[in-house]
N, C-alpha and C positions, 0 to 999 in steps of 0.2 A: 154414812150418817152416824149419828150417837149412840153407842149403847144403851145409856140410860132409859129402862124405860118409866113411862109417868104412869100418878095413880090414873084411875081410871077417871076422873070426874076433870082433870086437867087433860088425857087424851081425850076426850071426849070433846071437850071446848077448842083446844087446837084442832081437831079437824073439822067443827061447824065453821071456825073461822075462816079455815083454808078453802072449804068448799065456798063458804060467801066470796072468795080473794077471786077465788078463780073463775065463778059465774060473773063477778062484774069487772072483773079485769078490761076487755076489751070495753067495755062503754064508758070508763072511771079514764082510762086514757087521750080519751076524747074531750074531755074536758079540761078547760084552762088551769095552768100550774098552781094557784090558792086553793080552787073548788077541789082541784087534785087529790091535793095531800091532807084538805077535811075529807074529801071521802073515803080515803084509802086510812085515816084514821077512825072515822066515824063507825066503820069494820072492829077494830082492836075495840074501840069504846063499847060496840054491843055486845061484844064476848069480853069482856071485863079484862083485858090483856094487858091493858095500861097498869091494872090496878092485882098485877099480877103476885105482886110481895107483899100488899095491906091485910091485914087482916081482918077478917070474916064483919067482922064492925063496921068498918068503912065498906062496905059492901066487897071487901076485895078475894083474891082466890086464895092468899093464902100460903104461894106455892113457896119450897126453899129455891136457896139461889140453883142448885143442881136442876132442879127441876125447869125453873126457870131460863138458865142458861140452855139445855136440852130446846125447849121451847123456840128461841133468838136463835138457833143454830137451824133449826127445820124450818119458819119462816123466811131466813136469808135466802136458804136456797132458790128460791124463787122469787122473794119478792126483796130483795137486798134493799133497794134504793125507795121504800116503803118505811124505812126503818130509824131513819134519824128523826124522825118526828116523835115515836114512839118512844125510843131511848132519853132522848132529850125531857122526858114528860115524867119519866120511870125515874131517871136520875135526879129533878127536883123533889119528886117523891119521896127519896132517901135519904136527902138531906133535910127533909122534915121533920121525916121520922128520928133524925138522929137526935134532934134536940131533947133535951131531957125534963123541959115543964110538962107535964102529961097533960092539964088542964090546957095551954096556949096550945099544945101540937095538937090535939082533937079539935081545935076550934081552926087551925089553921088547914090541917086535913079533912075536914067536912068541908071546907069552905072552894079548897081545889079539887076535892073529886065530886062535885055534887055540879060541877063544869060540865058540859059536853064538849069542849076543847081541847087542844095539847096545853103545855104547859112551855114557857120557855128560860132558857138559863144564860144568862147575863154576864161573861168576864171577861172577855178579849177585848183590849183596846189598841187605838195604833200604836202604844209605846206600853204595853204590860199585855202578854201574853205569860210563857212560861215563870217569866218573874213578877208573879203576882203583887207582888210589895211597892211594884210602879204603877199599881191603880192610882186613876187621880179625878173618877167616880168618887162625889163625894156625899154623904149623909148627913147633916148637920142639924141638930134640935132647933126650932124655931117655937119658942110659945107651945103650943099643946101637939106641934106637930115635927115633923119630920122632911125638911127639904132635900132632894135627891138631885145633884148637878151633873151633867157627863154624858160620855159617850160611849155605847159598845159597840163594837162594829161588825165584830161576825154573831152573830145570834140564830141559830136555828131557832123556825116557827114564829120569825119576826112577823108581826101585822095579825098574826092569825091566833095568839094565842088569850087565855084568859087570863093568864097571872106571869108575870114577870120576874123571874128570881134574881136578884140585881148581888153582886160583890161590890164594896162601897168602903171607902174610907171615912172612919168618924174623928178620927186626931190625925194626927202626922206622927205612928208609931211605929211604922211598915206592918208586917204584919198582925199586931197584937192591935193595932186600930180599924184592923179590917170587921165589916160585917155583912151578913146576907140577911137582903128584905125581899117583903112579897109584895108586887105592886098591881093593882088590876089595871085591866085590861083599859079600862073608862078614865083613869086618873088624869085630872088634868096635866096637860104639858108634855106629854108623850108623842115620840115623829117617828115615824118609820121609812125606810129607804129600802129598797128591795136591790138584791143583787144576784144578778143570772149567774151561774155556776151549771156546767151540764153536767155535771156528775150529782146535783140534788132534783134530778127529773122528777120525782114524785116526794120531794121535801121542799119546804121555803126557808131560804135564808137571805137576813138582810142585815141591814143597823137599825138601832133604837138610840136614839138622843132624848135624853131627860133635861128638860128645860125645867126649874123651879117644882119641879114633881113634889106634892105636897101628899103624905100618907100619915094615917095615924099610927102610935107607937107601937101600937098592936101587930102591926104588918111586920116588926123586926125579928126575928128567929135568934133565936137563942139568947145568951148573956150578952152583954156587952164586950169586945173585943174576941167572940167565938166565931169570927165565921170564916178564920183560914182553918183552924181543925175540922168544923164543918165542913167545908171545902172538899181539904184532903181526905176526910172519911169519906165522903161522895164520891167523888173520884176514882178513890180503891177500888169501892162495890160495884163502881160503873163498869172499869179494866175490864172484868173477866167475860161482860157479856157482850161489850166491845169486840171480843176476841172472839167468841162463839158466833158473832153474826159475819165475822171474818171467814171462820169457818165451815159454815155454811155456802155463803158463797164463792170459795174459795173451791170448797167441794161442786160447786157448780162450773164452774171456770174449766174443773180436771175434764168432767163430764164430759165437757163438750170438746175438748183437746182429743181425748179419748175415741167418741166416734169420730169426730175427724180424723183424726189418725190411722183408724181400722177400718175407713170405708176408703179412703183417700188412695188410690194408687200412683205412683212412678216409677218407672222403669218396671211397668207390671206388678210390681208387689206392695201392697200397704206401708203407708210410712210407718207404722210402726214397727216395721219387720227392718228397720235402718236401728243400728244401735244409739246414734244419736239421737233418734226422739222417745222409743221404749227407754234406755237410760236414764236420762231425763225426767218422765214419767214416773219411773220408778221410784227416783228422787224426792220427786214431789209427795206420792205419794205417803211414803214414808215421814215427811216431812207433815204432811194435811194430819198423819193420826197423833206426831208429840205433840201437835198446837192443839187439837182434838182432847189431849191427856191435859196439856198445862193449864187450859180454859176451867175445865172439869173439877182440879184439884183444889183450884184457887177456890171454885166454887163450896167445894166439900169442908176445906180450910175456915169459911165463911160461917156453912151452917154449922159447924163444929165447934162455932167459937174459939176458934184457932187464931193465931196470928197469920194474917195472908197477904200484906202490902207487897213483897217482895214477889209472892207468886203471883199476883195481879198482874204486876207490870213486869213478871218472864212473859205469862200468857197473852200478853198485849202486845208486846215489843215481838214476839215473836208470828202470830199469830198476821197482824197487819204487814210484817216485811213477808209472810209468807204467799200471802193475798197478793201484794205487787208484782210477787217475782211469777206469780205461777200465769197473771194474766198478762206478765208481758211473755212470758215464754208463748203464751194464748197469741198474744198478737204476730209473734215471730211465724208460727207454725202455720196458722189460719193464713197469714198475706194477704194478699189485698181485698179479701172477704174483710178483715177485721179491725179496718180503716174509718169504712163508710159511716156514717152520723148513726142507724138502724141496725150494727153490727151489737150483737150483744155481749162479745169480747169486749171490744172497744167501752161500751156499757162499763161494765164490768172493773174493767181495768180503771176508768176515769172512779170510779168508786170508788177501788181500793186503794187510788191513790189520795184520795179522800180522807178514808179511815185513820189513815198514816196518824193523821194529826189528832184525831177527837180523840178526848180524854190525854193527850199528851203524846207527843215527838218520839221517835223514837232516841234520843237523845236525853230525854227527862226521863224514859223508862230505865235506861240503861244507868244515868246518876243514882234513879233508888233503888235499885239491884245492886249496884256498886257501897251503897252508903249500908248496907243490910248484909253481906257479907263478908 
């Protein structure tokens, strides 16, 4: 797990929260996929873990990204598939923050963390994913108000959340007409469509269709034509913790490779005592502490006030192809244990094949590492 250690008032709250994860864990399971993922949020909302970057004003902790990435790294371990709710809520969060009215971002961050909900984030469609500039989500000024047309179709914490962060076209400029609004939860014209996915066990994901969705101009974030830089600075800040909840459970995946391996005999001796699976191991290892480093730096890059896009999306790009490879080796090595629906491998792996995609492909990571060197 991470070197980093936290001050004491941030360990302190990471372990009330882990001990509440872990006393209601079996009874929170029990309970239908919605109920699920409020409750297993409704944990992070009482130890202020959403509100883990705001500062001390909005009631938040405060913490930097290091610390916080620390944080998403020792939660994943155990509770990985807990996590997209959270992140999805944290990264609206920073694209608030990024806005530069001080007066609108206070009124709009009182207004989301004074929620007992997640929050959720709006910009996949069937024809604009990676190429944002094919959104055809549209915003258009009507009289005193603001019509929102369109559809997104993958949205974490669809139906469940308070506030809507929608990516929307206000001209036909591709990107320079792009902008991000906040939509509540009650707005007229809003539909939700839920879609089963078994790798979000304890997350919701679904579509939102805005039908004539009517907001006032208040709910729009930032200038006019700001909400691909928006975007992209959210995004960056997201990478690195992306990464660290990779590694976390990624470091969990090793774990249980690991006792399997050293309890596991054939031909009398432990599989690990076969070079092909210690090798291997070893591999991965080695591999689990640079994504470990790269997550970290990106982080440090951040609090620094550094330049860090490029090391975001190494520590992403790396970090998520490390997660697939170590839990299909998990699947390989475990056999027909790590098949069944209840295999925590299997778990595991549907997860990290998951992760591949949030915050961007490995493909979009490797274009902005390539366009940065």
């Amino acid at each position: 797990m991470s070197n980093i250690l936290l001050p004491q008032d941030l360990n302190t709250t990471l372990h009330q929260c882990l001990q509440l994860l872990d006393s209601q864990t079996s009874v929170i399971n029990n309970l239908p996929h919605p109920e699920r993922s409020m409750a297993y949020y409704s944990i992070y909302y009482k130890n202020k873990i959403h509100l883990l970057l705001l500062h001390k004003e909005y009631g938040g902790l405060n913490a930097s990204f290091i610390h916080a990435g620390t944080i998403f790294e020792t939660l994943a371990y155990n509770y990985y598939n807990t996590l997209p709710t959270l992140l999805t809520t944290i990264h609206c969060f920073e694209l608030i923050k990024s806005f530069a009215d001080n007066n609108k971002q206070k009124w709009l961050l009182n207004a989301v963390t004074n929620s007992q909900k997640p929050l959720a984030f709006c910009l996949t469609e069937d024809q604009a994913g990676s190429d944002i500039t094919s959104i055809h989500t549209t915003a258009v000024k009507n009289d005193n108000n603001i019509l929102i047309n369109g559809k997104k179709v993958i949205v974490i914490n669809s139906g469940i959340a308070s506030f809507y962060l929608v990516i929307a076209q206000s001209s036909k400029r591709g990107r320079a007409g792009l902008n991000a609004f906040l939509i509540p939860e009650n707005a007229d014209g809003i539909q939700f469509e839920k879609i089963e996915v078994s790798s979000f066990f304890h997350s919701v994901i679904g579509s939102v269709t805005f039908n004539n969705v009517k907001i006032d101009p208040q709910y729009q974030i930032g200038d006019e034509g700001s909400g691909y830089f928006l975007l992209t600075e959210m995004l960056d800040k997201g990478r690195p913790f992306v990464a660290a909840c990779c590694v976390g459970a990624a470091q969990r995946a090793l774990d249980i490779i690991m006792n399997h391996t050293k309890t596991r005999k054939q031909f009398s001796r432990p599989l690990f005592d076969f070079q092909g699976i210690s090798f291997q191991v070893a591999d991965f290892a080695t591999r689990l502490h640079a994504a470990r480093l790269l997550y970290q730096d990106a982080c440090e890059k951040i609090d620094n006030n550094e330049p860090f896009t490029k090391e975001a999306s190494m520590a992403k790009y790396y970090a998520s192809r490390l997660f697939v490879d170590i839990t299909n080796f998990g699947i390989d090595t475990l056999g027909y244990r790590s098949i069944i629906d209840t295999s925590e491998m299997k778990q595991l792996n549907d997860f990290a094949k998951t992760m591949m995609f949030i915050d961007g492909t490995e493909n979009v990571q490797k274009m902005i590492i390539a366009s940065l060197i």
